[in-house]
C-alpha positions as CSV (number, residue, x, y, z in Angstrom):
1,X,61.6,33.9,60.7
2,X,60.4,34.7,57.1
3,X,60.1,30.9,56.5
4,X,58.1,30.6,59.5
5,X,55.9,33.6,58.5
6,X,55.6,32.4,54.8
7,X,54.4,28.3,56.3
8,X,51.1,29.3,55.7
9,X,51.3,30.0,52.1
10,X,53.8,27.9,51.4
11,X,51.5,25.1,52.6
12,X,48.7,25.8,50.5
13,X,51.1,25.9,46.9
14,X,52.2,22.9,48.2
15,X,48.5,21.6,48.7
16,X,46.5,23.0,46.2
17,X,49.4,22.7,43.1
18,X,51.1,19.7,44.2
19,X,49.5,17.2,46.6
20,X,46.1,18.4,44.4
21,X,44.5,18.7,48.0
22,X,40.8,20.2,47.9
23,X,40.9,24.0,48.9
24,X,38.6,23.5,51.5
25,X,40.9,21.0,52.7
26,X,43.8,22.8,52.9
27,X,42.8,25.9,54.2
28,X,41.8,25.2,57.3
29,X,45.0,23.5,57.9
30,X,46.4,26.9,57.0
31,X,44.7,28.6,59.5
32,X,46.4,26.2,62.1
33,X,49.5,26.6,60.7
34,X,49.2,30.3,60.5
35,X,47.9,30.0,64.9
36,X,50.9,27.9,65.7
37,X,53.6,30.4,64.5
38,X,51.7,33.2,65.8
39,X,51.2,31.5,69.1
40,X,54.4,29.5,69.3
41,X,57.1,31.6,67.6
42,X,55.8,35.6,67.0
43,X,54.6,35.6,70.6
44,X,50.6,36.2,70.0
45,X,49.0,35.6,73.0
46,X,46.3,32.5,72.0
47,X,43.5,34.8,73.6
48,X,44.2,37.8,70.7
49,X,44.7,34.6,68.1
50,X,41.1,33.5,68.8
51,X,40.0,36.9,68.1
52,X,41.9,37.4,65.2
53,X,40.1,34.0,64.0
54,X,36.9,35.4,64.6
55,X,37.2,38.8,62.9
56,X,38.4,37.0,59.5
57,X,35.0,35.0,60.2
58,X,33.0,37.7,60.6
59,X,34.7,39.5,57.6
60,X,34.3,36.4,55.7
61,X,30.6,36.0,56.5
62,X,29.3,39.5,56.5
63,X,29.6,41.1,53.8
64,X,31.8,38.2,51.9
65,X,29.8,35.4,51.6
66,X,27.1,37.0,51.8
67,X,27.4,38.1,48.3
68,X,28.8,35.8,46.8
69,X,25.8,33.6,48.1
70,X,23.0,36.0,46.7
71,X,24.9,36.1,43.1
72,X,25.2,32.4,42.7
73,X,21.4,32.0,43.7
74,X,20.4,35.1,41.5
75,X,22.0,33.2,38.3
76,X,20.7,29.8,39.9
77,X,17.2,31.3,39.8
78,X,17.5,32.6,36.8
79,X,17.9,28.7,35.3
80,X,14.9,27.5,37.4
81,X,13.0,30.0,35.9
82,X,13.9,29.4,32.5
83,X,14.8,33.2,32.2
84,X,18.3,32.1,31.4
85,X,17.2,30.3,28.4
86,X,15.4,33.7,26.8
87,X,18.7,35.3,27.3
88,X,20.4,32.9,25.5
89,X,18.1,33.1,23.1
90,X,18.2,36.6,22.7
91,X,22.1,36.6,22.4
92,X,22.5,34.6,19.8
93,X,19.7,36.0,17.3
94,X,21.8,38.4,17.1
95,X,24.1,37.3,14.1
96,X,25.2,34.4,12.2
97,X,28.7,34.9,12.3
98,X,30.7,33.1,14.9
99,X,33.1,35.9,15.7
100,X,30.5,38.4,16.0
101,X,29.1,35.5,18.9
102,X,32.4,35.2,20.2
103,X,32.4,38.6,21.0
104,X,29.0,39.0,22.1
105,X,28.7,35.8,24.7
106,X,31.8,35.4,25.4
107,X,33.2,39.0,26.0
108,X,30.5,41.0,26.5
109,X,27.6,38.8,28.5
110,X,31.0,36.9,30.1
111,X,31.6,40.2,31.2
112,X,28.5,40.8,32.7
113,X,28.0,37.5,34.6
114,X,31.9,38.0,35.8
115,X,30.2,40.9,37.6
116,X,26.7,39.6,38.3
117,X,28.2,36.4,40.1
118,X,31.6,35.4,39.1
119,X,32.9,32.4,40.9
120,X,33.3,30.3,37.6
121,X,30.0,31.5,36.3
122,X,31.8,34.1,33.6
123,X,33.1,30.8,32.1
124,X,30.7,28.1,32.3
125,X,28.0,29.9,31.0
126,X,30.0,31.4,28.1
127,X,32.0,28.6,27.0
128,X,28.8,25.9,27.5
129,X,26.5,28.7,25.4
130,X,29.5,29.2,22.4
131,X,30.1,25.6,22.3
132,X,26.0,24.1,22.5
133,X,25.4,26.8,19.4
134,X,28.2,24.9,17.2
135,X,31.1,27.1,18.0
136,X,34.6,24.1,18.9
137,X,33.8,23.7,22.1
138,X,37.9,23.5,22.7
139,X,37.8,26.9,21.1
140,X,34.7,28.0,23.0
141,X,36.6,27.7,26.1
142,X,39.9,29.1,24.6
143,X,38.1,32.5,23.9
144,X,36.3,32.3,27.4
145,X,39.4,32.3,29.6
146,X,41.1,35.0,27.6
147,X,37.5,37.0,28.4
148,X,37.5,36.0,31.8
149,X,41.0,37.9,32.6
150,X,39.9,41.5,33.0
151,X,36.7,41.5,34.4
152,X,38.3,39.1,37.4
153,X,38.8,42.0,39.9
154,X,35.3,43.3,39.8
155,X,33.6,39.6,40.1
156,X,30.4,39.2,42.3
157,X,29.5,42.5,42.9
158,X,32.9,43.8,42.8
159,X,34.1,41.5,45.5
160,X,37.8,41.3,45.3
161,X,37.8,44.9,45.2
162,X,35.6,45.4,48.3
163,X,37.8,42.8,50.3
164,X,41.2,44.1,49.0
165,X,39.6,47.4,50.6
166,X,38.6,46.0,53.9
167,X,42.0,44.3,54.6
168,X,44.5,47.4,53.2
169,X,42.1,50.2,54.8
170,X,42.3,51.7,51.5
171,X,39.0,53.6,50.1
172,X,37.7,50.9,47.4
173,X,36.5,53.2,45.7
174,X,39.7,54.7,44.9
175,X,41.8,50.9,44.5
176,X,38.7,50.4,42.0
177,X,39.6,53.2,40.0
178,X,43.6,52.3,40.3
179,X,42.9,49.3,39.2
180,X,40.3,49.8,36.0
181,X,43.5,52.0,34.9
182,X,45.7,49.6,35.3
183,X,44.2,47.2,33.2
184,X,42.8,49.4,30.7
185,X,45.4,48.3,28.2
186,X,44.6,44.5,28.4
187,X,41.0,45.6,28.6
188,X,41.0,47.2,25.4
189,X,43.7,44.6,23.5
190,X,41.3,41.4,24.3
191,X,38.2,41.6,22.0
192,X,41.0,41.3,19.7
193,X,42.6,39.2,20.9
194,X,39.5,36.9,20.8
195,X,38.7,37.5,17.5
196,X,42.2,36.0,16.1
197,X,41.6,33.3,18.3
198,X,38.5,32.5,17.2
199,X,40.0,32.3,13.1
200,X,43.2,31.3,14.1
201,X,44.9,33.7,12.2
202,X,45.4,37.8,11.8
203,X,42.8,37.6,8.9
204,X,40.1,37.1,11.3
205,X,40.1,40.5,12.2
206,X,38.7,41.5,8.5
207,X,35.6,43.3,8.7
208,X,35.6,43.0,12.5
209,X,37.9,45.9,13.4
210,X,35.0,48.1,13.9
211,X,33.0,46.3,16.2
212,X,36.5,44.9,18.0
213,X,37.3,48.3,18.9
214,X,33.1,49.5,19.7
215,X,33.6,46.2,22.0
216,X,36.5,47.4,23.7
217,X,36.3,51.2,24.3
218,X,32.7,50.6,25.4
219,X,33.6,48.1,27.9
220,X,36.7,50.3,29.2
221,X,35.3,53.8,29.8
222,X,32.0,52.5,31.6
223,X,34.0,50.6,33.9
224,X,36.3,53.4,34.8
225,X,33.8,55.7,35.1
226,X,31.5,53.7,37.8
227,X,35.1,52.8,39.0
228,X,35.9,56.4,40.1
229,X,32.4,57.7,40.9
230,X,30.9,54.8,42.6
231,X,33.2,52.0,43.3
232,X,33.9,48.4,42.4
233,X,30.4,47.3,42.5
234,X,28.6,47.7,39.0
235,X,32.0,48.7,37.7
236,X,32.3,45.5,35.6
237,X,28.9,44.8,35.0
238,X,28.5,48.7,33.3
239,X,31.4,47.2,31.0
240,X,29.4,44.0,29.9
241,X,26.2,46.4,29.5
242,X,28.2,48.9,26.9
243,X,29.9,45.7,25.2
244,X,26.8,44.1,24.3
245,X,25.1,47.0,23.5
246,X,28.2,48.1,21.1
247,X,28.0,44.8,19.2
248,X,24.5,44.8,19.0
249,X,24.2,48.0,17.6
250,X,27.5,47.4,15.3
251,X,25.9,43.4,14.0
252,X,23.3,45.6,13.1
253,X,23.9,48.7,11.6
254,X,27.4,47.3,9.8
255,X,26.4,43.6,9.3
256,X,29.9,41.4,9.1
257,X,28.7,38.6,6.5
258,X,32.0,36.7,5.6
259,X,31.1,32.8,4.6
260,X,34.3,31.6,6.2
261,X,32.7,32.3,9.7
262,X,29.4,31.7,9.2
263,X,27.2,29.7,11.7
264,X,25.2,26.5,10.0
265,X,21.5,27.6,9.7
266,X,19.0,27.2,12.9
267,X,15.8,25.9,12.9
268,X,13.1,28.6,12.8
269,X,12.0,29.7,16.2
270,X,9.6,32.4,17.2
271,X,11.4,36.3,18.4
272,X,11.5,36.8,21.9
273,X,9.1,39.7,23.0
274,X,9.9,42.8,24.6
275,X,7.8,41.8,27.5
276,X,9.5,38.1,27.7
277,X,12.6,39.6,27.4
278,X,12.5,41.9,29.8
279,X,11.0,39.3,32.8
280,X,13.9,37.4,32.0
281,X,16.1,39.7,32.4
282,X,14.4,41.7,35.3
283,X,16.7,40.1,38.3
284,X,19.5,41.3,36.5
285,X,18.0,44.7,36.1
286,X,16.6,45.0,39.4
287,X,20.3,44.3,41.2
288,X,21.8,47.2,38.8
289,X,18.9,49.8,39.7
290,X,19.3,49.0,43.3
291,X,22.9,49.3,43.8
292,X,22.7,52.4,41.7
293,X,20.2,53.5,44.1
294,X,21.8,53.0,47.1
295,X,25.2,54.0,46.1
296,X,26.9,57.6,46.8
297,X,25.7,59.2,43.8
298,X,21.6,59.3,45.4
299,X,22.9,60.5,48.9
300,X,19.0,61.0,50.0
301,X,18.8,56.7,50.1
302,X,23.0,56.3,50.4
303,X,23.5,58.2,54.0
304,X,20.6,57.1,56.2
305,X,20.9,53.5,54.6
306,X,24.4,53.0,55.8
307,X,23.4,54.9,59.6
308,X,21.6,51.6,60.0
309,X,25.2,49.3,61.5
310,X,26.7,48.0,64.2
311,X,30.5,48.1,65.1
312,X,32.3,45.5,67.4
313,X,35.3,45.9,68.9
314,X,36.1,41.6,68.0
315,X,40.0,42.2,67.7
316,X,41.5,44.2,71.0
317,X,45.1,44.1,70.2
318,X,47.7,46.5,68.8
319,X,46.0,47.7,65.6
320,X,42.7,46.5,66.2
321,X,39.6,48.4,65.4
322,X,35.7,48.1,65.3
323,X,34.6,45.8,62.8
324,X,31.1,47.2,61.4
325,X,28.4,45.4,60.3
326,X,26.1,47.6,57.9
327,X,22.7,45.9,57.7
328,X,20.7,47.2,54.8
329,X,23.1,49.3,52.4
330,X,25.3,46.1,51.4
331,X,25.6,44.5,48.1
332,X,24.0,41.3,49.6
333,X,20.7,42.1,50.6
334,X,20.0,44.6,47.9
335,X,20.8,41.5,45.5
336,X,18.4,39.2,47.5
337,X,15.9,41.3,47.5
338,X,16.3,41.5,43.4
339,X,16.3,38.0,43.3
340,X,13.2,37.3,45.0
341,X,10.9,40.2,43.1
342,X,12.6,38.6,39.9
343,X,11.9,34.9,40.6
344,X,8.1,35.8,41.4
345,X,7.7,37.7,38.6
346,X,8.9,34.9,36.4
347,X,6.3,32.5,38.0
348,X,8.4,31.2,40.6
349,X,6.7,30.5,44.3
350,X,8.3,31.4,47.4
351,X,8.8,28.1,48.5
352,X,10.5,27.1,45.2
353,X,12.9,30.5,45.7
354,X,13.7,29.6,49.3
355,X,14.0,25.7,48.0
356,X,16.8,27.2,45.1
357,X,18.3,29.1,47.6
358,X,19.1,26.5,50.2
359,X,20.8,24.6,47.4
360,X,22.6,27.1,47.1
361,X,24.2,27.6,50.3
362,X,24.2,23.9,50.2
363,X,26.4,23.4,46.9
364,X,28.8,26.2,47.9
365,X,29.3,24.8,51.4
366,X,33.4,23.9,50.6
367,X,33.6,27.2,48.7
368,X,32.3,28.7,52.1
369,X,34.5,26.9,54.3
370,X,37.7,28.0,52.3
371,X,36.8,31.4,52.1
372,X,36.1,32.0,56.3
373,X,39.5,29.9,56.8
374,X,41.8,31.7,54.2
375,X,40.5,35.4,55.1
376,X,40.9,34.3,59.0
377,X,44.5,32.5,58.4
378,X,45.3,36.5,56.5
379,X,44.0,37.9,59.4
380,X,45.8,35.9,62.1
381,X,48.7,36.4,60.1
382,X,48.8,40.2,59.9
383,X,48.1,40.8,63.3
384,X,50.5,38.3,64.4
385,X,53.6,40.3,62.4
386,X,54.0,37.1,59.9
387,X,52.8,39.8,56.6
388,X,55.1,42.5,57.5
389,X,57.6,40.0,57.8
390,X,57.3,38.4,54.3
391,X,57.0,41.7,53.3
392,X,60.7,43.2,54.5
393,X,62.2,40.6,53.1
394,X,60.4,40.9,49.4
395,X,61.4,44.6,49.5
396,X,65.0,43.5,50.4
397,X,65.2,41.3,47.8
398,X,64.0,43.6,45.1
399,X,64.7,47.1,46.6
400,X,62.7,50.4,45.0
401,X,62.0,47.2,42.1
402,X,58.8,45.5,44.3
403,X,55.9,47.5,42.2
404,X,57.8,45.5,39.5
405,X,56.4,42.0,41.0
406,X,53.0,42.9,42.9
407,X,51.1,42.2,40.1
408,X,53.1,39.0,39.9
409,X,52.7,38.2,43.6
410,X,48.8,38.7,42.8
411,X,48.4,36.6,39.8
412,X,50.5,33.6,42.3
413,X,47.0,34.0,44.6
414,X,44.5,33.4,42.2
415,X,46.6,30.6,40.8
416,X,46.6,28.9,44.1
417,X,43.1,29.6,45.1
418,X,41.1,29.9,42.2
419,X,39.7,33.2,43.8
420,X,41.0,37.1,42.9
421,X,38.7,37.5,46.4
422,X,41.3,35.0,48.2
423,X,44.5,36.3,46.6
424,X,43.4,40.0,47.7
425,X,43.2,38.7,51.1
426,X,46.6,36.6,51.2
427,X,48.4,39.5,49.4
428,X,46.8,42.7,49.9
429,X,48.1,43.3,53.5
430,X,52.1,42.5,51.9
431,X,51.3,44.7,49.0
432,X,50.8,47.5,50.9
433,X,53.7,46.8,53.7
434,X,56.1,46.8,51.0
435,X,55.3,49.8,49.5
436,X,55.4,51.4,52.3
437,X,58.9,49.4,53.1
438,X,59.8,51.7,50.1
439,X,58.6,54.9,50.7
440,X,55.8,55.1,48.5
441,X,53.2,57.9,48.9
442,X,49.7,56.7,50.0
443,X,48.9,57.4,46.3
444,X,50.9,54.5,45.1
445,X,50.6,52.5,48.2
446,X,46.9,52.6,46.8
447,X,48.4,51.8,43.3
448,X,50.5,49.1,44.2
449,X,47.2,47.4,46.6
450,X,45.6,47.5,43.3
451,X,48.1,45.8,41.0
452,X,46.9,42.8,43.3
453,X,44.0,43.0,42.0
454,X,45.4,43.6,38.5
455,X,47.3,40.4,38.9
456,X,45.1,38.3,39.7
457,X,43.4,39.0,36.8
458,X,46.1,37.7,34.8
459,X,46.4,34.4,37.4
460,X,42.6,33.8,36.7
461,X,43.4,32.3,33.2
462,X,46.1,29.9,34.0
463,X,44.4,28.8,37.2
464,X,43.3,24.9,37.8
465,X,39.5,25.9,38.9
466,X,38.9,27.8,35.7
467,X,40.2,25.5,33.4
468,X,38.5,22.7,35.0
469,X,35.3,24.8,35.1
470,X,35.7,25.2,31.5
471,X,36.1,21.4,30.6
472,X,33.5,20.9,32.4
473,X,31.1,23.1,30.6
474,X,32.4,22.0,27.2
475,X,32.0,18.3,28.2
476,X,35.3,17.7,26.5
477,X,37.6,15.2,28.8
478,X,41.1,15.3,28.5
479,X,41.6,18.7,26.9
480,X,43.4,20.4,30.4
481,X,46.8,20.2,29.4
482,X,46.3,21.9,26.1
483,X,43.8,24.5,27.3
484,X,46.7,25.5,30.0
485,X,49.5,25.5,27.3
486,X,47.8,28.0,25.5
487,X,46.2,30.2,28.3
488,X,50.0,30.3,29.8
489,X,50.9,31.9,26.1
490,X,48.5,34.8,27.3
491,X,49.3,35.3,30.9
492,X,53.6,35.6,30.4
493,X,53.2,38.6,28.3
494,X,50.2,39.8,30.2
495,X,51.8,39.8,33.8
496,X,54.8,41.4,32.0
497,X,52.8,44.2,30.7
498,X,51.2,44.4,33.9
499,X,54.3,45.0,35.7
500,X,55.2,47.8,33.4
501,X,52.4,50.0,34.3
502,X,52.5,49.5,37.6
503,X,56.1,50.2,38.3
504,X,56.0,52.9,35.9
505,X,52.7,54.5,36.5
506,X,53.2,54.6,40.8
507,X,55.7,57.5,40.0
508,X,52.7,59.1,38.0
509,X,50.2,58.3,40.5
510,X,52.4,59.2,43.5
């Protein structure tokens, strides 16, 4: 039986690591599989599989894709526009020193796009940016993946975090704050981690231990603290804000001016005015003042915002409930509607932003089809009995140990998949089975949700997607291998540590 309720999953390592099958390929095969042994051998009747189906589409589509769809077009826009070239301008007048850029694009804006739009963005952009200003574009992408960890859990709006919430029935406000704890640690260890990178050696750090920390405390405690107040949502991108503010303000009031890492002179080019600077970076702005607007903390907008939702009863089996569709207050529409004032105000018409946004949809087609068929194969399989399953017989292999591995078991999703969205769906539901399999409290059932999360943060740096988005946006061919032996250098001891806290801190939690 646990074979038969781990086919699924089993089929997609197989596809995605070894047959090197396209995701969007092999996930709809999954959901078959995943029908099959519900049908044929866990005795779901094909009428509650169909429904099943259709709830992880309608999760998948509303408020899933949804967001991830206005991200992807906001950044989109933003290149159309040109804005994104102002920014990248602005970034990089900052200082001549490559470490102090390293730190600056690659942690703190990486940051910030990881929660703007994730989805490979948090690299691309980055690593393409570090490496077109003269930075080894093999180092450029070195520094990015390392960035890229952390911030995972909160991409695209806080997505992961939102999905991991929908599929445990755990508040995400509270796996978000779990979960900014948890990787606190790694949070505040990787601008320094960057830095060494970037010199190759300890003595990088010289002069930079200042901003290092400024870069890593101020990306930590804004991110916990929109964590436990308002959720996953801006969670991530509050961290970029405070990093990039904390090395601006440190490249300028302590100047690093080592010759080792300085950057070859520019060509003169005119400063970017306030008023330039801030149409460029008015989508951006607009998406953070809107879901800070509509979020719990301005309850006069927040309560009769969200009274504006349907609720469907889709799935009518044991353990089925209402699946509710709220119209205005979601992450999705507020970001469209950002994206539009933006792209008008930068001088783009309303046919070109409805032309940008149909590409959109149109280039993340696959990426749409794997997400609606992995979230309704980890649907199917839940209601069908095939989680709690693989679930019994994890905690029976490792006993009261389990909280030991989640973060593990989370990190194996976003290997597979690419996605810490997709991993939270596979895994969440198992995460919390066997902690309850255990005993835990709901506290720690919470905790040990999150370190699924946590995990696949860890995962996201070792995983084929990112490091082939990140050859890609170097345009250096041939480089996988090596940018994979060192990411793996980074993830053993991470997933380790990782483990630590969240076997030792559900006892402090719970």
């Amino acid at each position: 039986m646990f074979l038969i309720a781990l086919s699924p999953i089993l089929w997609l390592i197989l596809a995605l690591s070894v047959l090197k099958m396209a995701a969007y390929k092999a996930c709809p095969l999954a959901l078959l599989i995943a029908l099959a042994a519900g049908i044929f051998v866990n005795d779901m009747s094909i009428p509650h599989a169909v429904q099943a189906t259709l709830e992880g589409v309608a999760l998948a589509c509303w408020p899933i894709l949804l967001v991830i769809v206005a991200a992807i077009f906001t950044y989109n826009l933003s290149l159309q526009t040109k804005a994104m070239d102002v920014i990248k301008k602005m970034l990089t007048s900052v200082s001549n020193d490559r470490r102090v850029l390293i730190l600056l694009i690659g942690w703190g804006f990486g940051g910030f796009l990881e929660g703007m739009a994730g989805f490979g963005t948090a690299i691309a952009i980055p690593a393409g940016m570090l490496a077109g200003i003269g930075i080894n574009p093999v180092l450029s992408a070195m520094v990015c993946l390392i960035a890229n960890s952390v911030p995972t859990a909160y991409g695209s709006i806080g997505i992961p975090l939102v999905t991991l919430g929908n599929v445990t029935d755990i508040d995400p406000v509270l796996l978000a704050t779990y979960t900014s704890l948890q990787l606190a640690p790694l949070t505040l260890l990787c601008p320094f981690l960057m830095v060494i990178v970037a010199g190759h050696s300890l003595k990088a750090l010289k002069g930079m231990l200042l901003m290092c920390t400024a870069a890593a405390v101020c990306f930590v405690l804004p991110e916990i603290a929109v964590s436990m107040f308002m959720g996953p949502e801006l969670a991530v991108v509050a961290g970029g804000i405070g990093a990039m503010a904390a090395i601006v303000a440190c490249a300028k009031l302590v100047p690093v001016n080592d010759p080792a890492y300085a950057m070859p002179p520019h060509g003169h080019e005119d400063p970017v005015t306030a008023a330039s600077g801030l149409k460029a970076w008015l989508s951006f702005i607009l998406i953070f003042v809107f879901l800070l607007m509509t979020s719990k903390l301005v309850p006069v907008i927040h309560d009769p915002l969200n009274l504006i939702k349907s609720s469907v009863l889709i799935y009518d089996g044991p353990g089925g409930e209402p699946y509710t569709f709220t119209w205005v207050a979601t992450p999705g529409i507020l970001i469209l509607l950002a994206a539009f004032i933006g792209g008008s105000v930068q001088g783009a018409s309303f046919g070109e932003i409805l032309g940008c946004l149909k590409r959109t949809v149109y280039n993340l087609r696959f990426t749409i089809i794997t997400i609606i068929t992995v979230i309704a194969t980890a649907k199917v399989m839940g209601y069908a009995g095939m989680t709690h399953e693989i679930a019994e017989t994890a905690v029976a292999a490792t006993g009261t140990a389990y909280p030991l591995i989640a973060a593990f078991i989370g990190s194996i999703g976003t290997f597979i998949t690419g996605s810490a969205t997709s991993s939270c769906v596979l895994f969440g539901k198992l995460q919390t089975d066997s902690a309850i399999a255990i005993g835990a409290t709901p506290a720690a059932q919470a905790w040990i949700a999150a370190a699924n999360a946590t995990g696949a943060c860890a995962g996201k740096m070792i995983s084929p997607q990112s490091i082939a988005i990140a050859v890609a946006s170097i345009g250096t061919v041939g480089c996988e291998g090596r940018l994979l032996h060192f990411a793996v250098k980074f993830y053993l001891p991470f997933i380790i540590i990782m483990g630590c806290i969240v076997y030792f801190g559900q006892h402090i939690v719970g």
